[in-house]
C-alpha positions in Angstrom: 160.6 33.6 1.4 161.7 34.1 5.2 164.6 33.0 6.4 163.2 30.3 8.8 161.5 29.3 5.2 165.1 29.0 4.0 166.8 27.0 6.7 164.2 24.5 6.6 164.4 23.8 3.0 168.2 23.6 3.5 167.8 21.2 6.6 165.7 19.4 4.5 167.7 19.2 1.3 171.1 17.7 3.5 168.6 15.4 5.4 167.5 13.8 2.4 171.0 13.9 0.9 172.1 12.1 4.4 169.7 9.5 3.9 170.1 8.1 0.5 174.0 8.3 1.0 173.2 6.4 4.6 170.7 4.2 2.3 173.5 3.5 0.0 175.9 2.7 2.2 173.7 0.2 3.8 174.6 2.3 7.3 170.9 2.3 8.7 171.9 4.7 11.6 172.8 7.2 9.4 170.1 6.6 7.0 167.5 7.2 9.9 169.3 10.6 11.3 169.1 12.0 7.5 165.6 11.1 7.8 164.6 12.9 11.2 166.6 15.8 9.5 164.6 15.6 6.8 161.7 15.9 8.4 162.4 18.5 11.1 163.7 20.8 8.2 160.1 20.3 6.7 158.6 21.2 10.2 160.8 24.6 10.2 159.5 25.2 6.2 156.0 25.3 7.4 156.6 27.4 10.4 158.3 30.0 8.3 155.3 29.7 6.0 152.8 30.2 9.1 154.7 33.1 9.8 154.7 34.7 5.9 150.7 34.1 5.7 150.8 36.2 9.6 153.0 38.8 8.1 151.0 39.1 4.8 147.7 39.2 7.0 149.3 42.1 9.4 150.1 43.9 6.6 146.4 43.9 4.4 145.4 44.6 8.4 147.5 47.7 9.1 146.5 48.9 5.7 142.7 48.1 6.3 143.0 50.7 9.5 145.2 53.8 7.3 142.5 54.1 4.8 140.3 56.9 5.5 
């Protein structure tokens, strides 16, 4: 796991957090921004997974080209 990886699953995690206890608290402004966090932390997840699967694919590449 990279660390962009890790930050969005974090974001995500407190967004989600925010937006039951926003939810709960019948404040719908807050409910809403825990949402939007939510969801860009899930946005940063996957471009931390594009950029494992390009690191994993440079890798088997630049091993491809040493064999002899």
């Amino acid at each position: 796991m990279n660390e962009q990886q890790i930050k969005g699953k974090l974001k995500e995690g407190a967004g989600e957090v925010q937006e039951h206890v926003g939810r709960a608290l019948g404040n719908e402004e807050q409910e809403m921004k825990g949402h939007a966090r939510e969801q860009e932390g899930k946005v940063e997840k996957k471009v931390g997974d594009v950029k494992d699967a390009a690191d994993k694919v440079q890798d088997a590449a630049d091993k491809a080209v040493r064999k002899p």
